[in-house]
mmCIF file of the N, C-alpha and C atoms, coordinates in Angstrom:
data_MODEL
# 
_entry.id   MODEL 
# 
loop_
_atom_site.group_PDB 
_atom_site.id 
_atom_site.type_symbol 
_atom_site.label_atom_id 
_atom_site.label_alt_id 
_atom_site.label_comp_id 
_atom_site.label_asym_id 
_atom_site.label_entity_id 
_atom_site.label_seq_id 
_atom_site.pdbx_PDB_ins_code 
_atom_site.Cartn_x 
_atom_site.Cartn_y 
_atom_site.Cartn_z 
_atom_site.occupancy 
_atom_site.B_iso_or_equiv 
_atom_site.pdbx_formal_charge 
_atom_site.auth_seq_id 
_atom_site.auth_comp_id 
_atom_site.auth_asym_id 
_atom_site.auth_atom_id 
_atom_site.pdbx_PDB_model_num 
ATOM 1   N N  . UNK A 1 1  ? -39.217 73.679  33.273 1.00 0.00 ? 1  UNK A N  1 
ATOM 2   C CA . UNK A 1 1  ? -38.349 73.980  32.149 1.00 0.00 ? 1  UNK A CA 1 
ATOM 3   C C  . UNK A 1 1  ? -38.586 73.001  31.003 1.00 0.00 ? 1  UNK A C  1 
ATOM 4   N N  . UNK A 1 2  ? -38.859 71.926  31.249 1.00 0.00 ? 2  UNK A N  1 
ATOM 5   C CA . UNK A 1 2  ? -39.012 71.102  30.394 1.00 0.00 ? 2  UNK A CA 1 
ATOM 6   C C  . UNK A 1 2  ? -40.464 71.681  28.875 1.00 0.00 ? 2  UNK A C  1 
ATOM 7   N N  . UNK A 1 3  ? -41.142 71.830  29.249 1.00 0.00 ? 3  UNK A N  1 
ATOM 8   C CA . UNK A 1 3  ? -42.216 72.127  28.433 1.00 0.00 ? 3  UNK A CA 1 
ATOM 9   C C  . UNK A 1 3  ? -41.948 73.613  28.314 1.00 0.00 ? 3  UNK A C  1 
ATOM 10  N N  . UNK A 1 4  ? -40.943 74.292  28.517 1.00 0.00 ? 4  UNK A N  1 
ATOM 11  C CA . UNK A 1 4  ? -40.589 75.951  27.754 1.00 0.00 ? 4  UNK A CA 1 
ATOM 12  C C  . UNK A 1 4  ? -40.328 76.245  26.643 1.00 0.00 ? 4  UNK A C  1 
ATOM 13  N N  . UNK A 1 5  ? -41.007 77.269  26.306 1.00 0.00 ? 5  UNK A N  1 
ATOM 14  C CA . UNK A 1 5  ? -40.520 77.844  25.087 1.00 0.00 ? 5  UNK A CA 1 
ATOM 15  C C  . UNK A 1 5  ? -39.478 78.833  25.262 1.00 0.00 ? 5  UNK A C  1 
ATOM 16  N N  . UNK A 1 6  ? -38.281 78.494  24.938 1.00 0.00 ? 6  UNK A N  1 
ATOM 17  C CA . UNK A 1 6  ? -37.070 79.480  25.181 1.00 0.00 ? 6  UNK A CA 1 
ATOM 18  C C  . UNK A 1 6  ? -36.860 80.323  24.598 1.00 0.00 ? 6  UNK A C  1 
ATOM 19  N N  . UNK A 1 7  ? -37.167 80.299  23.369 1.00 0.00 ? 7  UNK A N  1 
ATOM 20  C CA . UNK A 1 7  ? -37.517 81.325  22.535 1.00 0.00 ? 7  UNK A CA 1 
ATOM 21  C C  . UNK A 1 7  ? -38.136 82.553  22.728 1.00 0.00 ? 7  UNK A C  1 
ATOM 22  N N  . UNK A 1 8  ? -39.226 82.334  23.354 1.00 0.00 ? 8  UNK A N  1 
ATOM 23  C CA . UNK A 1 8  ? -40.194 83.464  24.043 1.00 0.00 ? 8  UNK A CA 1 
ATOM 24  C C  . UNK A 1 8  ? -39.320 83.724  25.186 1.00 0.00 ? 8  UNK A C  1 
ATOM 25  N N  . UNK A 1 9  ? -38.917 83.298  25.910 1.00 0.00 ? 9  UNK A N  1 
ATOM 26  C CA . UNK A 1 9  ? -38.111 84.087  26.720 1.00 0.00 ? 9  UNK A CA 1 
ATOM 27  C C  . UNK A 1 9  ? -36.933 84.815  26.736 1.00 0.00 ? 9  UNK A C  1 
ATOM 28  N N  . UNK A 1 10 ? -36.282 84.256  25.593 1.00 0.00 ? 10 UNK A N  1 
ATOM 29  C CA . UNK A 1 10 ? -35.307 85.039  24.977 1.00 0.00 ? 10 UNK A CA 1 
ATOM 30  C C  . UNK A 1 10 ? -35.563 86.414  24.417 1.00 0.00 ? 10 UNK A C  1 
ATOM 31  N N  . UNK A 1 11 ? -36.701 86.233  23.967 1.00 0.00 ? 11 UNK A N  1 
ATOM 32  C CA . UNK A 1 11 ? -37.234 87.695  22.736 1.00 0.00 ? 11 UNK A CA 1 
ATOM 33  C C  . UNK A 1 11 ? -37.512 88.285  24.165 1.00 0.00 ? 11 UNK A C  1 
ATOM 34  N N  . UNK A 1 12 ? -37.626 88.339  24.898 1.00 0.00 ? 12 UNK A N  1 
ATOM 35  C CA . UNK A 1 12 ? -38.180 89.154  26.309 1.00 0.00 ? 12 UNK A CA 1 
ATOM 36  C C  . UNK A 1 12 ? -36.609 89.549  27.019 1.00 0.00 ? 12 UNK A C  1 
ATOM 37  N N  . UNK A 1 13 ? -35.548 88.691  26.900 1.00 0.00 ? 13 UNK A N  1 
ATOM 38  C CA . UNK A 1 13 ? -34.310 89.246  27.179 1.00 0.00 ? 13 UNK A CA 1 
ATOM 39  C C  . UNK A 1 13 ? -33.238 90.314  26.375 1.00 0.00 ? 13 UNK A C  1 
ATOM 40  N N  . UNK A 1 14 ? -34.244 89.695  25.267 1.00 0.00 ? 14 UNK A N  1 
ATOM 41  C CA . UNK A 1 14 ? -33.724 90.059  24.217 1.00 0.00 ? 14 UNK A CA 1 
ATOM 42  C C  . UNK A 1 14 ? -33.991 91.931  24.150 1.00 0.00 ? 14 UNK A C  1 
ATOM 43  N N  . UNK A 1 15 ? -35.222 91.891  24.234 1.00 0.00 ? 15 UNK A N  1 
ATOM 44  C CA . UNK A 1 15 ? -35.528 93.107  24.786 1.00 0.00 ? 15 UNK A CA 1 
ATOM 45  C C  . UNK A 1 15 ? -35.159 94.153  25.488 1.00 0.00 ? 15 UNK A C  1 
ATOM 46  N N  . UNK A 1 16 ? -35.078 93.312  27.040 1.00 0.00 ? 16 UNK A N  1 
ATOM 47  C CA . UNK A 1 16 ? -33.956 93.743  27.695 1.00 0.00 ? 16 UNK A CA 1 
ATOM 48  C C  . UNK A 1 16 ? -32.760 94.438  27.528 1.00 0.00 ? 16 UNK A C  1 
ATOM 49  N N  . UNK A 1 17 ? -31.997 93.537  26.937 1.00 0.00 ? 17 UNK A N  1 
ATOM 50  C CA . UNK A 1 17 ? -30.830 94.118  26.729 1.00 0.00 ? 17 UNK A CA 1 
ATOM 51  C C  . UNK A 1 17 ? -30.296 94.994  25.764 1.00 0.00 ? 17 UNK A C  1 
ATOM 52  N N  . UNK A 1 18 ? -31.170 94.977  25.007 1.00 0.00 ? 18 UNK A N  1 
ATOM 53  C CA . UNK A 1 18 ? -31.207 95.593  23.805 1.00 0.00 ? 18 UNK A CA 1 
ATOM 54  C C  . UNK A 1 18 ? -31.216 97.496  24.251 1.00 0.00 ? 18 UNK A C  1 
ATOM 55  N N  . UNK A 1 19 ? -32.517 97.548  25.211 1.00 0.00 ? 19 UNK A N  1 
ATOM 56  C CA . UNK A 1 19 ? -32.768 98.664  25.353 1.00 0.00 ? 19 UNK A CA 1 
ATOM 57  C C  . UNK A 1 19 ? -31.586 99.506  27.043 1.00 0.00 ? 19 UNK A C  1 
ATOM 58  N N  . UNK A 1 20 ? -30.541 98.216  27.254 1.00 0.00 ? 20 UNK A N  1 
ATOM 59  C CA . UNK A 1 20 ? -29.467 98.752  28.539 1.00 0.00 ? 20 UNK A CA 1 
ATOM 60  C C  . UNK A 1 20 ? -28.305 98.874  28.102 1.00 0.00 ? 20 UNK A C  1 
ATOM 61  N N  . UNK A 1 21 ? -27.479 99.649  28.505 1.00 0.00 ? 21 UNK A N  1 
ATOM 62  C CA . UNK A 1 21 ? -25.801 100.237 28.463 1.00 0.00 ? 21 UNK A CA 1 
ATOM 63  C C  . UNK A 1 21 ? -25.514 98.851  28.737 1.00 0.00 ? 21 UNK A C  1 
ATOM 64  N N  . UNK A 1 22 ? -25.848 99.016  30.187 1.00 0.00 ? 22 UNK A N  1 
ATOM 65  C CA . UNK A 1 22 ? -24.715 97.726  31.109 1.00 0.00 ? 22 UNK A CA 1 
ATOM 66  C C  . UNK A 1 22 ? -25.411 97.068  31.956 1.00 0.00 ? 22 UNK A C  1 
ATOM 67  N N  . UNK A 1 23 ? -25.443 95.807  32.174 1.00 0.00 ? 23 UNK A N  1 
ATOM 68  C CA . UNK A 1 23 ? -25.968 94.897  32.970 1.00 0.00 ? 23 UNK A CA 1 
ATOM 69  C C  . UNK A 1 23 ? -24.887 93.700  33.673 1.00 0.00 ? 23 UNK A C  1 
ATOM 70  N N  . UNK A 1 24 ? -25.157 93.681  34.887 1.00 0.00 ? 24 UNK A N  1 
ATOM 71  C CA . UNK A 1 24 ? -24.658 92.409  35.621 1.00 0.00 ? 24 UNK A CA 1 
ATOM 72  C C  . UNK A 1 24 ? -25.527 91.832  35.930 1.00 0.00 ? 24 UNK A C  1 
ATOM 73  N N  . UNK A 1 25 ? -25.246 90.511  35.523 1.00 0.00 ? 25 UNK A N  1 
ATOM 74  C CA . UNK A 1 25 ? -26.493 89.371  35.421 1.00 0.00 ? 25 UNK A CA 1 
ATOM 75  C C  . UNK A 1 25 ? -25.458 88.152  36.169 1.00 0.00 ? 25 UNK A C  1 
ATOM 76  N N  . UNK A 1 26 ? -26.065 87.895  37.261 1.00 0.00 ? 26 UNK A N  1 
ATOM 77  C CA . UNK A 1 26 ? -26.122 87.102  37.903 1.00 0.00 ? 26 UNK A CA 1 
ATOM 78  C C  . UNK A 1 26 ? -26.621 85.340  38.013 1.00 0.00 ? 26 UNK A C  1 
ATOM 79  N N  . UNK A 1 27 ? -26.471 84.392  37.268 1.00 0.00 ? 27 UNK A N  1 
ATOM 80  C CA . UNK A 1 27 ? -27.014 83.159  36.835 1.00 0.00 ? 27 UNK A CA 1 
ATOM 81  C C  . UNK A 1 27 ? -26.669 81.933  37.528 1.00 0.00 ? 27 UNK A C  1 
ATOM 82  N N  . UNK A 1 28 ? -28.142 81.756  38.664 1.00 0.00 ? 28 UNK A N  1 
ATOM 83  C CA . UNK A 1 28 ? -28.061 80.556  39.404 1.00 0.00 ? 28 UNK A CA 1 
ATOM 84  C C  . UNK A 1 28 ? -28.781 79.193  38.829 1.00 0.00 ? 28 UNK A C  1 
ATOM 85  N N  . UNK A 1 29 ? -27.762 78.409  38.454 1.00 0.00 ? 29 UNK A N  1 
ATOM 86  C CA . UNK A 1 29 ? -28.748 77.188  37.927 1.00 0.00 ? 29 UNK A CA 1 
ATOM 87  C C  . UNK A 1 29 ? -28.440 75.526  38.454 1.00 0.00 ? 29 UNK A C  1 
ATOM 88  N N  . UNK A 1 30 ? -29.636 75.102  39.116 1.00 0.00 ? 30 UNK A N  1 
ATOM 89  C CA . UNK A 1 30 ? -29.347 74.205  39.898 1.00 0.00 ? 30 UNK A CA 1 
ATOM 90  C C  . UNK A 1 30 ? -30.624 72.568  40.000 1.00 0.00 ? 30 UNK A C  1 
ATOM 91  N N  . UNK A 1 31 ? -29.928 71.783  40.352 1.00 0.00 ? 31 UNK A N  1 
ATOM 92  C CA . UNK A 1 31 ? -30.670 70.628  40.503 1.00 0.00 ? 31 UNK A CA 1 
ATOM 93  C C  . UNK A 1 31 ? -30.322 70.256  41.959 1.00 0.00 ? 31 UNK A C  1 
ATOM 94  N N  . UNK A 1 32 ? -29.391 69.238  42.004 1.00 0.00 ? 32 UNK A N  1 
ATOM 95  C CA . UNK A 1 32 ? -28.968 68.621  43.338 1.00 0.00 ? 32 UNK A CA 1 
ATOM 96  C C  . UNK A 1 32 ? -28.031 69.294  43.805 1.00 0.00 ? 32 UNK A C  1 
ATOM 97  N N  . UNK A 1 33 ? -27.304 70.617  43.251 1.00 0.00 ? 33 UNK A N  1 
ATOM 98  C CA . UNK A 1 33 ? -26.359 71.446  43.576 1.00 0.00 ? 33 UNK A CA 1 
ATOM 99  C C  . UNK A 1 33 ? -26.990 72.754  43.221 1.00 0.00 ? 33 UNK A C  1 
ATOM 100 N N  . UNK A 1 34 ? -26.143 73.779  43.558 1.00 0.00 ? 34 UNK A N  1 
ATOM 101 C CA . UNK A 1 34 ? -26.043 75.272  42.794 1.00 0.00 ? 34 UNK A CA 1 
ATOM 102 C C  . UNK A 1 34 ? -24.806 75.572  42.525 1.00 0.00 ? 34 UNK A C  1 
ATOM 103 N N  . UNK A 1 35 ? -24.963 76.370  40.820 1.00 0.00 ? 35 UNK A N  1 
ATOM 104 C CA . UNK A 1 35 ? -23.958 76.964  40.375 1.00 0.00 ? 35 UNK A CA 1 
ATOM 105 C C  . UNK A 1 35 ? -24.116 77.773  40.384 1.00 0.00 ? 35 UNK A C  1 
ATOM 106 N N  . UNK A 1 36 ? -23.093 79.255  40.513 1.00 0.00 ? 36 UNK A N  1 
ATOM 107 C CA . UNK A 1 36 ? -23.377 80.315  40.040 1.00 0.00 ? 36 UNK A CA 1 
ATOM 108 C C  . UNK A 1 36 ? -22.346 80.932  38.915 1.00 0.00 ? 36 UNK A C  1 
ATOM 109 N N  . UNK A 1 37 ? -23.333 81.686  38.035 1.00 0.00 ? 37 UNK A N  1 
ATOM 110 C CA . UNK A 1 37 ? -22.157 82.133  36.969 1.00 0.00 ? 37 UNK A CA 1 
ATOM 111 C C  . UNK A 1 37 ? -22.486 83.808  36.999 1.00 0.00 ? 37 UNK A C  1 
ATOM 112 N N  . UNK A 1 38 ? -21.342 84.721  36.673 1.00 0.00 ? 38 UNK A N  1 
ATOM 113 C CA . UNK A 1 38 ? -22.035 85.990  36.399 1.00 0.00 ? 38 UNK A CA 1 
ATOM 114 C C  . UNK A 1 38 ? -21.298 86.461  35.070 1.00 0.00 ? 38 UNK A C  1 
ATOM 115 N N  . UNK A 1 39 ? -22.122 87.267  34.380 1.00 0.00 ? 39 UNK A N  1 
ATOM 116 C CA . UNK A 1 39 ? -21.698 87.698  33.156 1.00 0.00 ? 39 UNK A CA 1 
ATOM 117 C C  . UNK A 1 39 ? -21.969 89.136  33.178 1.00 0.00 ? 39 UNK A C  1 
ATOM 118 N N  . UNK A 1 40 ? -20.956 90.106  32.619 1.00 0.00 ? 40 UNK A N  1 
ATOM 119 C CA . UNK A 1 40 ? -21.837 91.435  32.496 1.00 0.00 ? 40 UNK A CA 1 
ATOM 120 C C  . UNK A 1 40 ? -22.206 91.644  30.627 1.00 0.00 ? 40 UNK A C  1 
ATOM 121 N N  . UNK A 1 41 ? -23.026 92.531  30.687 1.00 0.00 ? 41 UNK A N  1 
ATOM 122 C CA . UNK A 1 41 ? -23.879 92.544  29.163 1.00 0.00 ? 41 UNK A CA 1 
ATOM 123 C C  . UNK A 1 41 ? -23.577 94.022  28.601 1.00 0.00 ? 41 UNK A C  1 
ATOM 124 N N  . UNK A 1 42 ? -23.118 94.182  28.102 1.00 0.00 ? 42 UNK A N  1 
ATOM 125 C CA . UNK A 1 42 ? -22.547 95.542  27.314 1.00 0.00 ? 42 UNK A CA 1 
ATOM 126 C C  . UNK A 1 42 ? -23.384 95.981  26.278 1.00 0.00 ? 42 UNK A C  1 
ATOM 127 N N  . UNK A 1 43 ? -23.544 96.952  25.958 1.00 0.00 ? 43 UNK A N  1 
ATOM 128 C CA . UNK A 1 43 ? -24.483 97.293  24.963 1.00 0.00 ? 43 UNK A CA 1 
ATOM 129 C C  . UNK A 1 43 ? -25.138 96.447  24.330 1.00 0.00 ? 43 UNK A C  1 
ATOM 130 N N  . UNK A 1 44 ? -26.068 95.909  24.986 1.00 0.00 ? 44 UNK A N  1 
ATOM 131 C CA . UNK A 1 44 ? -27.056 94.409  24.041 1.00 0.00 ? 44 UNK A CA 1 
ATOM 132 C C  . UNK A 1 44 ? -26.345 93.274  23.847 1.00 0.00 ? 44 UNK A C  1 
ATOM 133 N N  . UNK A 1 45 ? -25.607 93.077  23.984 1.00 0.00 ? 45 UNK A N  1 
ATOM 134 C CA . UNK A 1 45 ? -24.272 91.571  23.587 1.00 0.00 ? 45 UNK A CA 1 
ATOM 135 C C  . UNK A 1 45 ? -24.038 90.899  24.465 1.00 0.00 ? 45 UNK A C  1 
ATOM 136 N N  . UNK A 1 46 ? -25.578 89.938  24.246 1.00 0.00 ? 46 UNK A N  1 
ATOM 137 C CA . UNK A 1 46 ? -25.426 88.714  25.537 1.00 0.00 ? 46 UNK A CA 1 
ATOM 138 C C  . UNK A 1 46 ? -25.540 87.491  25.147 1.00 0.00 ? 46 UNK A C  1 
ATOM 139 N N  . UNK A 1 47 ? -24.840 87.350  23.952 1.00 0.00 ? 47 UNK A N  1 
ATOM 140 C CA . UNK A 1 47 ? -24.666 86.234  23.588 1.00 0.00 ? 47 UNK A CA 1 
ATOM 141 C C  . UNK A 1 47 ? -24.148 84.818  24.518 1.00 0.00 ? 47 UNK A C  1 
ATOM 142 N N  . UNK A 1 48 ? -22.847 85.218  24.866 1.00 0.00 ? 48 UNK A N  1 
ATOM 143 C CA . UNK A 1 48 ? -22.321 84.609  26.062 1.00 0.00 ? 48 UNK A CA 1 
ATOM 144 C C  . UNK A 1 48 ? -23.296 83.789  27.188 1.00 0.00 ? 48 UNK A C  1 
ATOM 145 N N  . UNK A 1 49 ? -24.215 84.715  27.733 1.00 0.00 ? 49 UNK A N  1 
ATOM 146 C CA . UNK A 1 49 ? -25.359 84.402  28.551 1.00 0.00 ? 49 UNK A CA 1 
ATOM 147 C C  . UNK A 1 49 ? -26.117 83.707  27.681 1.00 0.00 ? 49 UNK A C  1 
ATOM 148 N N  . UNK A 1 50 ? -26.767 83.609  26.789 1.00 0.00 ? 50 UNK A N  1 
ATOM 149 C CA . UNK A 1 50 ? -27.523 82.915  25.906 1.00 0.00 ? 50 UNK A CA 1 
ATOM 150 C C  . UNK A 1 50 ? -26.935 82.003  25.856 1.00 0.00 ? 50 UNK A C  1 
ATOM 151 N N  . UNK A 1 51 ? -25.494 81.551  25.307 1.00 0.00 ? 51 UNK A N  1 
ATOM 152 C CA . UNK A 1 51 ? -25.058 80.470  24.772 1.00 0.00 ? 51 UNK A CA 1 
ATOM 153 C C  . UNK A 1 51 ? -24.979 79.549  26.312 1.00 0.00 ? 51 UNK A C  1 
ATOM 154 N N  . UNK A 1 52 ? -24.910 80.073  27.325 1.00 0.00 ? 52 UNK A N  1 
ATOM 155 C CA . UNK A 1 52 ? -25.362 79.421  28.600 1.00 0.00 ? 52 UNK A CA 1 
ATOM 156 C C  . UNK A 1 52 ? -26.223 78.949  28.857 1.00 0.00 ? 52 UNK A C  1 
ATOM 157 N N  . UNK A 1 53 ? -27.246 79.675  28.842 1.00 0.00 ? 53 UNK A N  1 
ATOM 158 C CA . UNK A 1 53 ? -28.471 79.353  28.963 1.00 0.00 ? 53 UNK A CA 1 
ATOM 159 C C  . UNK A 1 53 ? -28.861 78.359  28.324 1.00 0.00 ? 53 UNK A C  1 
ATOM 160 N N  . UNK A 1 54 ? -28.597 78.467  26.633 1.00 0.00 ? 54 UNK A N  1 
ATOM 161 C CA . UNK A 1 54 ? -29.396 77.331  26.035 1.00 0.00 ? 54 UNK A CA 1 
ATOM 162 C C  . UNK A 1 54 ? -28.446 75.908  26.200 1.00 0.00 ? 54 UNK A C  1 
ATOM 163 N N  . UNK A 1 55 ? -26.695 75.939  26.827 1.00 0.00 ? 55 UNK A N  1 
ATOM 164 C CA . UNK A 1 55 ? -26.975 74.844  26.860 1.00 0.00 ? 55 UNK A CA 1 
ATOM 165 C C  . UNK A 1 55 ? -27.372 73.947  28.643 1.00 0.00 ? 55 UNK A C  1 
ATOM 166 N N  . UNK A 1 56 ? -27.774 74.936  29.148 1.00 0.00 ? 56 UNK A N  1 
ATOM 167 C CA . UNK A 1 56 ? -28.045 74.178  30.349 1.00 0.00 ? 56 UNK A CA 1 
ATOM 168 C C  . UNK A 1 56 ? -29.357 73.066  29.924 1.00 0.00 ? 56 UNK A C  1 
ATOM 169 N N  . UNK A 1 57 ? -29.199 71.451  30.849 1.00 0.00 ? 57 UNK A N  1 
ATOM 170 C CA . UNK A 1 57 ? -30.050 70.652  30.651 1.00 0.00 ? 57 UNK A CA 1 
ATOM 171 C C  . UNK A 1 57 ? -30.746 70.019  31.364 1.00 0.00 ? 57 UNK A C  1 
ATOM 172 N N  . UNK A 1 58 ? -32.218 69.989  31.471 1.00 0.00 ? 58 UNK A N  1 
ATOM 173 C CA . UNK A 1 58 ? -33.037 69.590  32.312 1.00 0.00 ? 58 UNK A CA 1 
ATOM 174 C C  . UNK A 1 58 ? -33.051 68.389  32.268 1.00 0.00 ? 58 UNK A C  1 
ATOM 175 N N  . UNK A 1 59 ? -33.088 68.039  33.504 1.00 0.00 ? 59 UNK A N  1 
ATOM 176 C CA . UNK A 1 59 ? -32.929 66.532  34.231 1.00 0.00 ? 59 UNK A CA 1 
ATOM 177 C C  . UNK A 1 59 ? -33.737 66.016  35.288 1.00 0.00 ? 59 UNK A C  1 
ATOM 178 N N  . UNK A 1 60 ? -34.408 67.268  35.799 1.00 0.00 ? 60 UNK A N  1 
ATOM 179 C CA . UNK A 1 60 ? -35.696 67.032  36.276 1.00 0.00 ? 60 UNK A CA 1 
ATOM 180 C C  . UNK A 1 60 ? -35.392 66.708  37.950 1.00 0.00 ? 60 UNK A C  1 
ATOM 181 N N  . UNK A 1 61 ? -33.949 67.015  38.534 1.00 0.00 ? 61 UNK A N  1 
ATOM 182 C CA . UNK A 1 61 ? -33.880 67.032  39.647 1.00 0.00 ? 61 UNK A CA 1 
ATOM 183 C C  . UNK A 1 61 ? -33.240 68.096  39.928 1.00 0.00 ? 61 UNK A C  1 
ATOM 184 N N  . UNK A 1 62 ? -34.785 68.674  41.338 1.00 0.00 ? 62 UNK A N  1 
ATOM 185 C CA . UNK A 1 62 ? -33.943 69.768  41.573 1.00 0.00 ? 62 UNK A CA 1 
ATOM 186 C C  . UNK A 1 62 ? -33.787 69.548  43.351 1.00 0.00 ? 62 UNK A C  1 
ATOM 187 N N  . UNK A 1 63 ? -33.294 70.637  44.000 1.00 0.00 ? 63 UNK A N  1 
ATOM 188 C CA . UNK A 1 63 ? -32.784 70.249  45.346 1.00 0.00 ? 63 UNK A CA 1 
ATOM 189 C C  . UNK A 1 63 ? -33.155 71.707  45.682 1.00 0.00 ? 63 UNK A C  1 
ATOM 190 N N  . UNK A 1 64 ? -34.136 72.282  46.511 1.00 0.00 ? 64 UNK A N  1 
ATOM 191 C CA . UNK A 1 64 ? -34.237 73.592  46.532 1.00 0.00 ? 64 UNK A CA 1 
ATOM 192 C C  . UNK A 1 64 ? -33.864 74.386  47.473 1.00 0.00 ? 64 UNK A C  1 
ATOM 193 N N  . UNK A 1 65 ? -33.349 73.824  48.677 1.00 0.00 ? 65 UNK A N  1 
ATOM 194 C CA . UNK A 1 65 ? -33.008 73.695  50.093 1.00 0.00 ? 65 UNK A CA 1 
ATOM 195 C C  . UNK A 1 65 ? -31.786 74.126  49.456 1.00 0.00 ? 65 UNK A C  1 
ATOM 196 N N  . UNK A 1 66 ? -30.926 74.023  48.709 1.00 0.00 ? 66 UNK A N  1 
ATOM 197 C CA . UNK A 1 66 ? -29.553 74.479  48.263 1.00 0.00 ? 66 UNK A CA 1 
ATOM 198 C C  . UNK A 1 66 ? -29.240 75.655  48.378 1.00 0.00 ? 66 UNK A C  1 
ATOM 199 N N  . UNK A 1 67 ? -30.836 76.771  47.856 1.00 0.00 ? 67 UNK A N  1 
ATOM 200 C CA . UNK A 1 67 ? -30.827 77.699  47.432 1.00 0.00 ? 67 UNK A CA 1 
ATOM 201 C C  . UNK A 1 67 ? -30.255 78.705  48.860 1.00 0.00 ? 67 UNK A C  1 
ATOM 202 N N  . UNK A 1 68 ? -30.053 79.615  48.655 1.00 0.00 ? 68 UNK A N  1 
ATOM 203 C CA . UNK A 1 68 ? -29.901 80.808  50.110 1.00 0.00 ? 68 UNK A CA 1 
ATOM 204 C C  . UNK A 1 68 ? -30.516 82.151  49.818 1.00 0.00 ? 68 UNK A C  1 
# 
């Protein structure tokens, strides 16, 4: 994550959502723990999720054994 361009991945979500009714999006983000968040996306309006996304912050520890 560190060296990403979020941008480009956004325009690719962006995409996404753009072209769906409804989405449940599911968002696991984790280092030495896991969180989970879920958001649903309504006609293209995933701001919410975005504004998540960009502020999650890399710290460069992750724990992957957490995962299930």
């Amino acid at each position: 994550m560190y060296a990403r361009n979020l941008e480009n991945d956004f325009s690719v979500l962006e995409s996404h959502f753009t072209k769906t009714e409804k989405a449940e999006v599911q968002l696991l983000s984790f280092d030495n723990s896991v969180t989970e968040k879920n958001f649903t996306v309504l006609a293209g309006d995933w701001h919410l999720l975005r504004e998540e996304l960009e502020g999650l912050a890399y710290d460069g520890a992750t724990i992957f054994s957490n995962l299930k």
